[in-house]
C-alpha positions in Angstrom: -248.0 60.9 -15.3 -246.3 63.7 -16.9 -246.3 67.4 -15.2 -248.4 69.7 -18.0 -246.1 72.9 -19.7 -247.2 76.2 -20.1 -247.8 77.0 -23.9 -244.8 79.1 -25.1 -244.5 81.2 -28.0 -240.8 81.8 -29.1 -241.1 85.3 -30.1 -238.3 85.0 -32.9 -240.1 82.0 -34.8 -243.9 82.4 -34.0 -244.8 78.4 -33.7 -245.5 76.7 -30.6 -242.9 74.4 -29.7 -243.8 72.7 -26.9 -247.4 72.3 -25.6 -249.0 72.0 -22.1 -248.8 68.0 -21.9 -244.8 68.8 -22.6 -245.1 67.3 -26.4 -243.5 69.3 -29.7 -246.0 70.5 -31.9 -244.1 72.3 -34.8 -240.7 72.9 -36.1 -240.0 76.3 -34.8 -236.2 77.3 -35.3 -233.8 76.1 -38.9 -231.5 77.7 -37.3 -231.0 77.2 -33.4 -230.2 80.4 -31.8 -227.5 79.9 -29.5 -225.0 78.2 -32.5 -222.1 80.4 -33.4 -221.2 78.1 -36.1 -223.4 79.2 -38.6 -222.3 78.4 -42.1 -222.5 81.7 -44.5 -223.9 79.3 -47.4 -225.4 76.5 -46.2 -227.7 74.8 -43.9 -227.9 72.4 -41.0 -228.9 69.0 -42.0 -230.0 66.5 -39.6 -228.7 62.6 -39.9 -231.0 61.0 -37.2 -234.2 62.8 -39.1 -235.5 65.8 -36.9 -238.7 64.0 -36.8 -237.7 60.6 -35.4 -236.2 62.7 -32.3 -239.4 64.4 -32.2 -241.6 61.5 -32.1 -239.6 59.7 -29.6 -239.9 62.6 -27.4 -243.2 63.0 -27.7 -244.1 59.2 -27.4 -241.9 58.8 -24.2 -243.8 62.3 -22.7 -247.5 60.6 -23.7 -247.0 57.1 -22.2 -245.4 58.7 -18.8 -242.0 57.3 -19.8 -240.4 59.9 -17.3 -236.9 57.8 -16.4 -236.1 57.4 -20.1 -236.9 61.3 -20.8 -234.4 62.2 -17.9 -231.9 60.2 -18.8 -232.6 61.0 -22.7 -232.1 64.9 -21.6 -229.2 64.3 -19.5 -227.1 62.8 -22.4 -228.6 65.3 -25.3 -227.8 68.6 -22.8 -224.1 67.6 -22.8 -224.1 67.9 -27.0 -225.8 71.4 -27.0 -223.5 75.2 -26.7 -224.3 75.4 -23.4 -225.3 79.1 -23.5 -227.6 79.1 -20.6 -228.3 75.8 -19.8 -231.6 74.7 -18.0 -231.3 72.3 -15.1 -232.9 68.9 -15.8 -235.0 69.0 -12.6 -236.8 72.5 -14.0 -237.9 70.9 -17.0 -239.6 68.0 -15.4 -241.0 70.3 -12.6 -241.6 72.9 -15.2 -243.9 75.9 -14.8 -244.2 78.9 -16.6 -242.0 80.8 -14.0 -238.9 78.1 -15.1 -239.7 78.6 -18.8 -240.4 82.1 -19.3 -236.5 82.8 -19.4 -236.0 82.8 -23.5 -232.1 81.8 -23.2 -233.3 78.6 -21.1 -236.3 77.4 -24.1 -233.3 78.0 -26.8 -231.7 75.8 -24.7 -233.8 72.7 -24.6 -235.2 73.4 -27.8 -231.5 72.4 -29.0 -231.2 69.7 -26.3 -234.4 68.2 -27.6 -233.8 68.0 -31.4 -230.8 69.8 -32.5 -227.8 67.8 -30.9 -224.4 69.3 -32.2 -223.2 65.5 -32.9 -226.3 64.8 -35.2 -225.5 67.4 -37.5 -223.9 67.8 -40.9 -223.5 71.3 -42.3 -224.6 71.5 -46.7 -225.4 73.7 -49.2 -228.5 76.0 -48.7 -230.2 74.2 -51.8 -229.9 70.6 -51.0 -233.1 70.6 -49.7 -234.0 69.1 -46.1 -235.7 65.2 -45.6 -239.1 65.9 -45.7 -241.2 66.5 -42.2 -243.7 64.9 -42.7 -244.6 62.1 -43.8 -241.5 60.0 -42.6 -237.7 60.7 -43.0 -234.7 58.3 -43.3 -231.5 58.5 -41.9 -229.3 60.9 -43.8 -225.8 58.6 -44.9 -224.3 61.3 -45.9 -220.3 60.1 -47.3 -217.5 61.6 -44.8 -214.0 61.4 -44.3 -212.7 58.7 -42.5 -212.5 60.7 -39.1 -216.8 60.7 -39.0 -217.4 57.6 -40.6 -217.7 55.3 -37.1 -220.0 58.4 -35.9 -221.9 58.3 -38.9 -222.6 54.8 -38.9 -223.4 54.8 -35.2 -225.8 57.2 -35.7 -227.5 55.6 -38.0 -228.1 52.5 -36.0 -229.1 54.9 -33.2 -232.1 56.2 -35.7 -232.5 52.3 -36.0 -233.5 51.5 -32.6 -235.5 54.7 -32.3 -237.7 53.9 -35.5 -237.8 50.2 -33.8 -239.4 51.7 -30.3 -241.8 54.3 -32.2 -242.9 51.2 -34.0 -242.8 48.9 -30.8 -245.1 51.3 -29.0 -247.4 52.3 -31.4 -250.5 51.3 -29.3 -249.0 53.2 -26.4 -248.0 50.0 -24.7 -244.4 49.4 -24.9 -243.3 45.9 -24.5 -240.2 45.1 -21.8 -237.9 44.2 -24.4 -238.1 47.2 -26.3 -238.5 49.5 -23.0 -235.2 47.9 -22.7 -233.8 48.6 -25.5 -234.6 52.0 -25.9 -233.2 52.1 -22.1 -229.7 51.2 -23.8 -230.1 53.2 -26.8 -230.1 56.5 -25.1 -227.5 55.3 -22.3 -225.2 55.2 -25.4 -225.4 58.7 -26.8 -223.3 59.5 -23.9 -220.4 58.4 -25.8 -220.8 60.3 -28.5 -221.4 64.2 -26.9 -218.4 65.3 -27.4 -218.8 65.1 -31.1 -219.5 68.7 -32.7 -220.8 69.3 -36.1 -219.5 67.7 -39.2 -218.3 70.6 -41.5 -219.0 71.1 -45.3 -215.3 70.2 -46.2 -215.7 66.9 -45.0 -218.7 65.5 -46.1 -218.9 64.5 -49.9 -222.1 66.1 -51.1 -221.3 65.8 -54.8 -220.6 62.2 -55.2 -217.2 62.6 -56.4 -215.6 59.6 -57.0 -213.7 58.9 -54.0 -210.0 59.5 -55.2 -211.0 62.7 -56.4 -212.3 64.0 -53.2 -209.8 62.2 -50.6 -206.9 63.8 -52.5 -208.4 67.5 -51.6 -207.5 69.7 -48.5 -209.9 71.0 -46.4 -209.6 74.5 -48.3 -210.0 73.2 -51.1 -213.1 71.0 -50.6 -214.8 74.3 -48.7 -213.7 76.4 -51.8 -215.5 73.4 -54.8 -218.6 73.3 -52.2 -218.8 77.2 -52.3 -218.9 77.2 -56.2 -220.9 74.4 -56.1 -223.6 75.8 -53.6 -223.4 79.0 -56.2 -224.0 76.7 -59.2 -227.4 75.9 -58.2 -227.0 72.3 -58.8 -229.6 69.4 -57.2 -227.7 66.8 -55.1 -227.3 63.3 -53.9 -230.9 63.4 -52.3 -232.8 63.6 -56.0 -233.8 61.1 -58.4 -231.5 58.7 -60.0 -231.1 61.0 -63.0 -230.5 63.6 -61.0 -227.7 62.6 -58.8 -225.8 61.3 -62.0 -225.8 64.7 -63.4 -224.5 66.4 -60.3 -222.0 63.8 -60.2 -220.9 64.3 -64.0 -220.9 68.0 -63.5 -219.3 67.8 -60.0 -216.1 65.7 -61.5 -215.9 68.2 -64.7 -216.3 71.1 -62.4 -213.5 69.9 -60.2 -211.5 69.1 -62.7 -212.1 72.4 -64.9 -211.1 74.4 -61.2 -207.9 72.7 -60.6 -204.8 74.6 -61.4 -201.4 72.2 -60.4 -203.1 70.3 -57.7 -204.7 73.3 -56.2 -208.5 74.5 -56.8 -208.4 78.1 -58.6 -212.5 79.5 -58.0 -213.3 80.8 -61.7 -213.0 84.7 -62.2 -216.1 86.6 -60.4 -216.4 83.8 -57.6 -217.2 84.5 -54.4 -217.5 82.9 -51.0 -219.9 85.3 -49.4 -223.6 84.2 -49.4 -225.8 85.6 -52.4 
């Protein structure tokens, strides 16, 4: 059995996060508090979708998987600023005395859902995966640095989809208790990762030699312009992403002075 949680209110966001049987109800914060990096024009997108890590939180709380929450926490905490960390053992004996600290809910509100290495920084209008019904992992195209990270995670979401669907009934056979086990054991070797920044993720589907060749400036400068553009992205319909691509290439082509991108006259990098 699980120890019940206090209801809390976040007084920034409003929504109920996490309810008295310890489960998350609502997406309370876009933005988690305690991050400094902050893009000024864009958004944090998750890869592993935020509602796969919220299910598998809640299912492991409902069916009294205890052990696996621990050690799920005790990987997630070390990918989250650590700001004012809450110890493990106050969570799982919580009470509203070990909650009612704000700093410490920002804290394993992040933990939970919002792990630094599962996140991709994009432009404001590329809207999020939807919440609900169901979300897919977000293979998003990175330089090569991310690109074992990236497919990691993706087989991570994998094996959580797998368990959600394993345990449906709320019984969980061994092999997938197993598996799950494993699963999480593993994001232990990826919390050092921090977020993947705009500059190296290609948003635009630029064909690949066109976007390898560019520096880090100048990829943050063409997403800037782009974000300001208003143009749909790679999540869209079929029609859709070829015109982003077609006006992406002619864009970056049109901006680039002798091998350096030149923003238009009247650009600006600040947020509108």
């Amino acid at each position: 059995m699980t120890e019940p949680l206090v209801e809390l209110r976040y007084p920034a966001s409003g929504p109920v996060m996490f309810q008295r049987d310890g489960t998350i109800t609502a997406r309370s914060n876009y933005r988690p508090p305690n991050w400094k990096e902050w893009p000024r024009a864009g958004v944090y997108h998750h890869l592993i979708p935020y509602q796969v890590l919220r299910d598998l939180w809640n299912r492991m709380t409902q069916i009294g998987m205890t052990d696996h929450r621990n050690l799920y926490l005790q990987q997630v905490a070390q990918a989250a600023p650590a700001g004012n960390p809450m110890p493990i053992g106050e969570f799982l004996d919580a009470s509203g005395k070990n909650l009612a600290n704000e700093n410490r809910f920002d804290f394993l509100e992040i933990a939970v859902v919002w792990q630094a290495y599962n996140m991709a920084v994009g432009p404001k209008h590329r809207p999020a995966l939807p919440d609900p019904p169901q979300g897919e992992f977000d293979h998003v195209s990175v330089i090569p640095v991310h690109v074992q990270r990236v497919y990691r995670l993706r087989e991570v979401s994998r094996q959580m989809s797998d368990f959600l669907a394993a345990s449906e009934g709320g019984k969980v056979p061994p092999r997938a208790d197993q598996r799950l086990g494993d699963t999480i054991e593993g994001l232990g070797d990826m919390t050092h990762y921090g977020i993947i920044t705009p500059q190296d993720v290609n948003w635009y589907g630029l064909p690949r030699r066109m976007w390898i060749q560019m520096s880090a400036n100048d990829r943050q400068t063409f997403d800037q312009y782009m974000n300001q553009s208003g143009m749909v992205t790679l999540d869209k319909e079929d029609s859709e992403r070829q015109e982003t691509q077609q006006y992406a290439q002619a864009a970056l082509e049109f901006l680039v002075r002798d091998g350096q991108i030149v923003p238009p006259p009247g650009f600006t990098d600040s947020e509108s």
